[in-house]
N, C-alpha and C positions, 0 to 999 in steps of 0.2 A: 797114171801117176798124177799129183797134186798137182806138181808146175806145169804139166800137159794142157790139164785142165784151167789153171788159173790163165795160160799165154791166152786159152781161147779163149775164155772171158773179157781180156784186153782188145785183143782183137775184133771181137764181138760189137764193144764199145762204143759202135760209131753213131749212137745217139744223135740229134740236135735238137737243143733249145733255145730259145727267146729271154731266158733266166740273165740279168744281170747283175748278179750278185761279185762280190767276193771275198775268196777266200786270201787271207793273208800269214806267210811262212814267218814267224818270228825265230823262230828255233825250236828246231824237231830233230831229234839225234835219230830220227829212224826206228828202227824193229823188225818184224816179224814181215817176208817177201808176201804172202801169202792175205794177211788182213790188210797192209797195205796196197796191194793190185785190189781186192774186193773197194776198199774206199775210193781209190784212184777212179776207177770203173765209173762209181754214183757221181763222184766229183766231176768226171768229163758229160756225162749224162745229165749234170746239173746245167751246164752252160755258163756258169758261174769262171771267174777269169782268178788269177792265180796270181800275185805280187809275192815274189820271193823277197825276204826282207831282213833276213838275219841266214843262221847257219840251217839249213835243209841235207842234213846227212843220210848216208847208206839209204835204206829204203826209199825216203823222202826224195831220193834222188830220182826214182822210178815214173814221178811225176812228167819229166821230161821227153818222154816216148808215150805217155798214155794222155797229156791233156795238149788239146790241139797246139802250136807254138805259138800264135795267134794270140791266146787267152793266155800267156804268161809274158813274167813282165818281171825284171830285175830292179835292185835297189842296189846302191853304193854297197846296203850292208850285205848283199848276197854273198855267201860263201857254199859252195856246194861239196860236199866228199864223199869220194865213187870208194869202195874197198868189195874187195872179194866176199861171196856169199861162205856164211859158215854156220856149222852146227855144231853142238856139245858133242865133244866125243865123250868114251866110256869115263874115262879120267876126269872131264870137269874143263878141258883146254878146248879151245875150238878147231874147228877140222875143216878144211878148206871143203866146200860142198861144188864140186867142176859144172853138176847140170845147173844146181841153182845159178852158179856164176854167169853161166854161157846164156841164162834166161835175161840175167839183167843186161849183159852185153845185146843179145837182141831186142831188149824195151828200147836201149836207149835210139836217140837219131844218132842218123852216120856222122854228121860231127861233132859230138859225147862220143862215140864211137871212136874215132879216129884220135879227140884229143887223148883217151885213157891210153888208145895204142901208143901214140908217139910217146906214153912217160911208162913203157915197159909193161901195159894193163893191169888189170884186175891184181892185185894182191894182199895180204890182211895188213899192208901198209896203208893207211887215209891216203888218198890224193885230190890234192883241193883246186877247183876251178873258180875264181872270183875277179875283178876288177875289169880288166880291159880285154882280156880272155873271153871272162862271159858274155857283155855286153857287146862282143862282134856275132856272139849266138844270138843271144834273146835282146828285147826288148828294153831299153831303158822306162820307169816306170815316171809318168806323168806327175 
């Protein structure tokens, strides 16, 4: 199966370079689980450091279990939101997708992990982490 394939890609991952560059999140509403872990992938294999700095949604969030924590780095503007993986159903509505879901649940670290638990997890409701929340995770940026 695809997500089989794309976790071991991730896991695969553990490149290192000398590369310092970076990438910077102004706002990315996310997409597609599957082109997003392939980017993820190159971007942790970049060495390249990660300043989240506006809103990084659903997919974009997947960042947070593939690039080392290290190389990310939050801003005042970070606003992150987790929601359940889904796909078109026959009708045109979305369809809650459980493996996809349970794939982003294990990208994320145990506490991504733990915050979505404690607000009832994954569901096609947004659930936004920012302020003083994120900044006891990641990095305040320089």
């Amino acid at each position: 199966m695809k997500i089989a394939v794309l976790a071991g890609a991730v896991a695969a991952a553990l490149t290192l370079s000398t590369a310092q560059a970076t990438v910077r999140i102004r706002a990315d509403s996310g997409g597609q689980i599957g082109p997003y872990l392939e980017n993820l992938v190159a971007l942790r294999g970049s060495g390249e450091r990660v300043v989240i700095d506006g809103p990084c949604l659903s997919a974009c969030t997947m960042l947070l279990g593939v690039i080392p924590r290290e190389r990310i780095c939050v801003t005042p503007r970070a606003r992150l939101g987790f929601h359940a993986a889904w796909h078109p159903g026959g009708n045109g509505q979305q369809v809650t997708s459980r493996e996809a879901t349970r794939l982003l649940m294990d990208i994320y670290p145990e506490q991504v992990r733990s915050w979505i638990a404690r607000r009832g997890g994954l569901s096609p409701h947004m659930k936004y982490l920012s302020g003083r929340e994120l900044t006891a995770m990641y990095n305040t940026c320089e």
